[in-house]
N, CA, C and O atoms as a Tinker XYZ file with bonds, in Angstrom:
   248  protein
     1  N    -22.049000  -18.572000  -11.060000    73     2
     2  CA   -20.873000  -17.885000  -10.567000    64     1     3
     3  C    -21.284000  -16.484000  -10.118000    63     2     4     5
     4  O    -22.176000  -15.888000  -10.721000    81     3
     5  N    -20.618000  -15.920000   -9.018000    73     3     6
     6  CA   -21.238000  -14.497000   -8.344000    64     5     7
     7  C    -20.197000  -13.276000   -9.620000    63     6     8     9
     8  O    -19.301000  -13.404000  -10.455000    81     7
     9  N    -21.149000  -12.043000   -8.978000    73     7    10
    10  CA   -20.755000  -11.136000   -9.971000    64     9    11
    11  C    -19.040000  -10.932000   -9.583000    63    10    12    13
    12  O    -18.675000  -11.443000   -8.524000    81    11
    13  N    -18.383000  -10.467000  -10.116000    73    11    14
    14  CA   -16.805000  -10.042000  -10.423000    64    13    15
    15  C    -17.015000   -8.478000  -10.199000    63    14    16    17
    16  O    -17.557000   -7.651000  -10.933000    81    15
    17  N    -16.534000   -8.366000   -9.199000    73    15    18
    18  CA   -16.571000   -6.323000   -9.060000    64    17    19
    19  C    -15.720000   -6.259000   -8.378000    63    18    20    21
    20  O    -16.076000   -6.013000   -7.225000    81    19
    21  N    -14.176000   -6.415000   -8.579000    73    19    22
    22  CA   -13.121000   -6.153000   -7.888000    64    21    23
    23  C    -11.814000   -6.644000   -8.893000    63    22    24    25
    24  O    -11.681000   -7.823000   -9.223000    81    23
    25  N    -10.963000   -5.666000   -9.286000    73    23    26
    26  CA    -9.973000   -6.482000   -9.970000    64    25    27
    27  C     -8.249000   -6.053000   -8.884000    63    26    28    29
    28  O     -7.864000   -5.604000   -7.804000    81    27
    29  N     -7.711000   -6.688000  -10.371000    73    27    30
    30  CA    -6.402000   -6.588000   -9.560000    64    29    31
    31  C     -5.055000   -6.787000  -10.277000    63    30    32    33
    32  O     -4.901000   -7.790000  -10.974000    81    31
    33  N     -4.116000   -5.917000  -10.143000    73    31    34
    34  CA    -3.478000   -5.524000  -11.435000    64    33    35
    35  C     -1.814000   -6.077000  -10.920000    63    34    36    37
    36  O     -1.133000   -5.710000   -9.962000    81    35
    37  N     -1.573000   -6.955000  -11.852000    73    35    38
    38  CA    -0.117000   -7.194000  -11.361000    64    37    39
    39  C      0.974000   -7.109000  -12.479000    63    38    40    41
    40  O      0.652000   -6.827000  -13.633000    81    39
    41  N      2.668000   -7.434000  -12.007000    73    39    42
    42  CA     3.580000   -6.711000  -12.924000    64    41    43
    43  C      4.527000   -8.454000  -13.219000    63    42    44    45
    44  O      5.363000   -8.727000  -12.357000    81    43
    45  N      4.423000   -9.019000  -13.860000    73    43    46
    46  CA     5.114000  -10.125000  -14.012000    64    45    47
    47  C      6.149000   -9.961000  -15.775000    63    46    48    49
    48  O      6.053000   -9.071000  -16.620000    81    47
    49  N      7.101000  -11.270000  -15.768000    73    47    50
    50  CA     7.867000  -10.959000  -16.565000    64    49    51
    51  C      6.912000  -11.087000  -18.167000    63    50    52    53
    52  O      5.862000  -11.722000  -18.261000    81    51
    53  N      7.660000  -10.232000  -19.466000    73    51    54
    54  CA     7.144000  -10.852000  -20.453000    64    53    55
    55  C      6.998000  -11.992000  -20.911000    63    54    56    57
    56  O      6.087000  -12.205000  -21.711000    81    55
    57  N      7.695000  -12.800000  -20.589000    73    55    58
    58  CA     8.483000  -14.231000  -21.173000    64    57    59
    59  C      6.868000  -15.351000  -20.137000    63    58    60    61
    60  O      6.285000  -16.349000  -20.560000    81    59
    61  N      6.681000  -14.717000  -18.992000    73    59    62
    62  CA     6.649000  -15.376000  -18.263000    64    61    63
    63  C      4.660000  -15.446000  -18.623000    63    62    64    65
    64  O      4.006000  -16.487000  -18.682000    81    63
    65  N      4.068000  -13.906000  -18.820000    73    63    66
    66  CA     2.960000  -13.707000  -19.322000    64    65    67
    67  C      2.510000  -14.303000  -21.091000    63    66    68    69
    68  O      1.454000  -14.675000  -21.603000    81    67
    69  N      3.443000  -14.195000  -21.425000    73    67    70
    70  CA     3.274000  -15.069000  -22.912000    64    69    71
    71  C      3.432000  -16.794000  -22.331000    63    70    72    73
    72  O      2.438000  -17.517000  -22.406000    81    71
    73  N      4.450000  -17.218000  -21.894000    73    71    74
    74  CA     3.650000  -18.559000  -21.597000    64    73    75
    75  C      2.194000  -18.973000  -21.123000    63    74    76    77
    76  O      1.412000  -19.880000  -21.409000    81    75
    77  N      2.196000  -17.868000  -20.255000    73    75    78
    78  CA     0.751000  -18.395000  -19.421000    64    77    79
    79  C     -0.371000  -18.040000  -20.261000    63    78    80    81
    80  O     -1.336000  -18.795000  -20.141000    81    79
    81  N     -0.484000  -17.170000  -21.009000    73    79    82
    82  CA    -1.421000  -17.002000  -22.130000    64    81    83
    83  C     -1.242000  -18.121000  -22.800000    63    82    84    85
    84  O     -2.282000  -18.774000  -22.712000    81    83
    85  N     -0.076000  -18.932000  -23.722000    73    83    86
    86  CA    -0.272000  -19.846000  -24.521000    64    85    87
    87  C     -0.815000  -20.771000  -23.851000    63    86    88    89
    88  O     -1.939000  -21.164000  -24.166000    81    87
    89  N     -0.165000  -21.284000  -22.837000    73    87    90
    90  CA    -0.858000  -22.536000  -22.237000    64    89    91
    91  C     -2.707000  -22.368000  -21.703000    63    90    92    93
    92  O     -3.529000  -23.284000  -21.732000    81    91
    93  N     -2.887000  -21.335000  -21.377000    73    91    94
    94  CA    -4.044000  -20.782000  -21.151000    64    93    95
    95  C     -4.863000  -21.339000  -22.311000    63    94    96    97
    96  O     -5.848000  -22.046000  -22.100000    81    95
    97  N     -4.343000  -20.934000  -23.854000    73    95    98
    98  CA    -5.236000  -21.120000  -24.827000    64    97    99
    99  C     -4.390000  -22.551000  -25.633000    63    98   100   101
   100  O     -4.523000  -22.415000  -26.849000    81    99
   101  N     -4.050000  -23.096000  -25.489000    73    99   102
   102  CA    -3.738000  -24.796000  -25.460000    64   101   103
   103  C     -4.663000  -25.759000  -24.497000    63   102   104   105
   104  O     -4.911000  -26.949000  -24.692000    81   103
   105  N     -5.088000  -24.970000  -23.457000    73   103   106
   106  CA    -6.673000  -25.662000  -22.560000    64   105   107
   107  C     -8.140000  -25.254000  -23.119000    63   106   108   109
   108  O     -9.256000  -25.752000  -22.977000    81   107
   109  N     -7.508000  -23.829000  -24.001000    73   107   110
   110  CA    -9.082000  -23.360000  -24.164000    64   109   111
   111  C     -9.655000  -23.021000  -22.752000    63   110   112   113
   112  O    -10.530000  -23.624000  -22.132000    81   111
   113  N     -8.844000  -21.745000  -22.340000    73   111   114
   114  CA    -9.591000  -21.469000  -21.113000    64   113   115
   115  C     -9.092000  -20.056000  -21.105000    63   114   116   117
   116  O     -8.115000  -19.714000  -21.772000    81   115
   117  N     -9.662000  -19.375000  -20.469000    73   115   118
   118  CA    -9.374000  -17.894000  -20.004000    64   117   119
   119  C     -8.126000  -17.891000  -18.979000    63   118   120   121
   120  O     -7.844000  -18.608000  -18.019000    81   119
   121  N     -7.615000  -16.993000  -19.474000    73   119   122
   122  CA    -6.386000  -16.724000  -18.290000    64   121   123
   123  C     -6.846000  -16.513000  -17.540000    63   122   124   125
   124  O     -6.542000  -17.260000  -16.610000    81   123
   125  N     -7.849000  -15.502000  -17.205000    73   123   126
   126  CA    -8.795000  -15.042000  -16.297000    64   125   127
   127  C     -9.064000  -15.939000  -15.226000    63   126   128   129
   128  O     -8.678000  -16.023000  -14.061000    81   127
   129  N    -10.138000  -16.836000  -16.235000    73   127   130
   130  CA   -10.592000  -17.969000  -15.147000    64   129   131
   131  C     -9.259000  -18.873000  -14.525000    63   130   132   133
   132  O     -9.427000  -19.155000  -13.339000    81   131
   133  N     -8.208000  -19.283000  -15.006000    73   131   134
   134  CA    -7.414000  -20.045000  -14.536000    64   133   135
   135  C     -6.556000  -19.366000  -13.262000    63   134   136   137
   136  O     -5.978000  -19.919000  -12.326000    81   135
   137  N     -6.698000  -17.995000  -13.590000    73   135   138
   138  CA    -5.882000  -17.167000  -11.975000    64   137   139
   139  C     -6.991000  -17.573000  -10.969000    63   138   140   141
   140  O     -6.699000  -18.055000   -9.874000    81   139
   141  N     -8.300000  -17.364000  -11.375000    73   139   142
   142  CA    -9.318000  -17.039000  -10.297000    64   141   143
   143  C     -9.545000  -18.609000   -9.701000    63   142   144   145
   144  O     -9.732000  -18.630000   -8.485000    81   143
   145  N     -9.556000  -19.901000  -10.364000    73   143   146
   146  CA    -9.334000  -20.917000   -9.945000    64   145   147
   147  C     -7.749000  -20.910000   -8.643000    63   146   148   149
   148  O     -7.613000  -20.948000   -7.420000    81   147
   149  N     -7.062000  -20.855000   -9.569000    73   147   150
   150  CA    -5.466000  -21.028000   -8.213000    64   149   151
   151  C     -5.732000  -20.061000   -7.178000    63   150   152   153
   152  O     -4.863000  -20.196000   -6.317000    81   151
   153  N     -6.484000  -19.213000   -6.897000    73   151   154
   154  CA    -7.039000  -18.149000   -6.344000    64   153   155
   155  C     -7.686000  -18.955000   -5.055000    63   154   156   157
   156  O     -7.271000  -18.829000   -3.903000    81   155
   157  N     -8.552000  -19.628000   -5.376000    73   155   158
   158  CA    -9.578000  -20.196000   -4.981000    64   157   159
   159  C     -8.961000  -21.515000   -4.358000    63   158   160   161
   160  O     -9.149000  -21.640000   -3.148000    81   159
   161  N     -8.364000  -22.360000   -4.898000    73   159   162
   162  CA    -7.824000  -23.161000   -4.582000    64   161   163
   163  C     -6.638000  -22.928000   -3.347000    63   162   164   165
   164  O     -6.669000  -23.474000   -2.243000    81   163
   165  N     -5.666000  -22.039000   -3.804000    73   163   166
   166  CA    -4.914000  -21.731000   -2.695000    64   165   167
   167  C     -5.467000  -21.343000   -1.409000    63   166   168   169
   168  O     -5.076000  -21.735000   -0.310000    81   167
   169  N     -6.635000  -20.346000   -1.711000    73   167   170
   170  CA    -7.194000  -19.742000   -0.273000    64   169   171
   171  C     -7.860000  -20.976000    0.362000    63   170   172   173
   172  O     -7.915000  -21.040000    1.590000    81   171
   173  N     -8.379000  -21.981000   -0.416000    73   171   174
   174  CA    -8.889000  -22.985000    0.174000    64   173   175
   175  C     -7.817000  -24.003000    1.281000    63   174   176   177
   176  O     -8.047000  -24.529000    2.370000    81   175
   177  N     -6.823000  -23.972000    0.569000    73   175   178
   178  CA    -5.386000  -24.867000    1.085000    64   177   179
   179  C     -5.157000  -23.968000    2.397000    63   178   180   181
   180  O     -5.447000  -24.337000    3.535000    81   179
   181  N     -4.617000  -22.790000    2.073000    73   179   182
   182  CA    -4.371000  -21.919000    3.328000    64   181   183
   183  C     -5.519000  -21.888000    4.587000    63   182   184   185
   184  O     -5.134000  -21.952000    5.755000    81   183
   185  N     -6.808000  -21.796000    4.280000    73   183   186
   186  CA    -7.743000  -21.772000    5.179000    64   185   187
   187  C     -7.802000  -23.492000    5.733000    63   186   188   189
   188  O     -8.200000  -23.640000    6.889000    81   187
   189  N     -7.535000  -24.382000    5.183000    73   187   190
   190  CA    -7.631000  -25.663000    5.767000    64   189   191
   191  C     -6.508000  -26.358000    6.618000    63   190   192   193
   192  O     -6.625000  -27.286000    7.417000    81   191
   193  N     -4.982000  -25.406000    6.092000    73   191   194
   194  CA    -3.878000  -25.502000    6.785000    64   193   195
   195  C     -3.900000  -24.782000    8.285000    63   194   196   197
   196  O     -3.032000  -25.103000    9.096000    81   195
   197  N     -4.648000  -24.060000    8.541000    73   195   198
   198  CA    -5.091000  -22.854000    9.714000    64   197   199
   199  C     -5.816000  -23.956000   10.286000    63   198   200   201
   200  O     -5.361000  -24.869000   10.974000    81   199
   201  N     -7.353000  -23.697000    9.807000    73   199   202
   202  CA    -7.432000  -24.559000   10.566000    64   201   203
   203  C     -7.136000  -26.461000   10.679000    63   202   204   205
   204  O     -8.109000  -26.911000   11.283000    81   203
   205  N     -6.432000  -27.294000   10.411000    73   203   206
   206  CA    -5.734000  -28.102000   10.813000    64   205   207
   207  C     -4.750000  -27.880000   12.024000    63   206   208   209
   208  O     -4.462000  -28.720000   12.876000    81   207
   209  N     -4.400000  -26.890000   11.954000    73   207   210
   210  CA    -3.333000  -26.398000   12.624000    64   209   211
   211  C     -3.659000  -26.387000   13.871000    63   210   212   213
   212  O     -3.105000  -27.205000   14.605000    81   211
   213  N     -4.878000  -25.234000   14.561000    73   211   214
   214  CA    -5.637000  -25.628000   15.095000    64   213   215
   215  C     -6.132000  -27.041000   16.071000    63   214   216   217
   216  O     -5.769000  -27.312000   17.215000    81   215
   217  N     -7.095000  -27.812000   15.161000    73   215   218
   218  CA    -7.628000  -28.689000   15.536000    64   217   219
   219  C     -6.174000  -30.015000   15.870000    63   218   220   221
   220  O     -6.354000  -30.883000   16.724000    81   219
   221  N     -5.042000  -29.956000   15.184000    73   219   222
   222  CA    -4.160000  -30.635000   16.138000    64   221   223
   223  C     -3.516000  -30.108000   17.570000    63   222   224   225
   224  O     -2.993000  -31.020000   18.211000    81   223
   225  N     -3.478000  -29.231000   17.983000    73   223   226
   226  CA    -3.588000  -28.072000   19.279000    64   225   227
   227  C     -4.686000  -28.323000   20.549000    63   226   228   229
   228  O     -4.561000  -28.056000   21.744000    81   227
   229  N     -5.668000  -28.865000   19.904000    73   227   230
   230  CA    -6.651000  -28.901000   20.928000    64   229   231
   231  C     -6.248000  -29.732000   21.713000    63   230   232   233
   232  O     -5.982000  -29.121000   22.748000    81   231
   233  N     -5.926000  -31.387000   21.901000    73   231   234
   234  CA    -5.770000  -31.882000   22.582000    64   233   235
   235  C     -4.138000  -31.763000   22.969000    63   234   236   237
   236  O     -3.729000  -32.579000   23.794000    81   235
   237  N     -3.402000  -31.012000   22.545000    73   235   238
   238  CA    -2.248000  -30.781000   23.589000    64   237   239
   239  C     -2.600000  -29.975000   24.569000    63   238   240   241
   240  O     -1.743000  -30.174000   25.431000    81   239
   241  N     -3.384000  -29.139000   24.985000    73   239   242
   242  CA    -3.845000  -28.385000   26.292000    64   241   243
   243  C     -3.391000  -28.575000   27.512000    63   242   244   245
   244  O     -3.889000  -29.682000   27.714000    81   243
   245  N     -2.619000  -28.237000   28.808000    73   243   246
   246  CA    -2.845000  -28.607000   29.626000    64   245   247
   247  C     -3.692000  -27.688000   30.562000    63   246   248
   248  O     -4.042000  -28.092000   31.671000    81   247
């Protein structure tokens, strides 16, 4: 895994940060790692929705 030198600070509800911690540690996993996964995953979805988007475009051209 590459080094981590950038963070990022967000404001969510209490109710809402105590779930995600429990369930976090009901997997035995870092909260950490589980943002940086959906992180990863989403940018992956978004970058494949672009380009899809795209590559159905090409052959409408006139």
């Amino acid at each position: 895994m590459s080094l981590k030198d950038s963070g990022m600070r967000i404001r969510v509800e209490k109710e809402l940060r105590e779930a995600f911690v429990q369930a976090c540690r009901a997997q035995d996993r870092h909260a950490s790692d589980v943002l940086r996964d959906f992180m990863r995953t989403f940018t992956e979805k978004q970058l494949q929705g672009q380009a899809d988007l795209f590559a159905g475009s090409k052959g409408k051209q006139k």
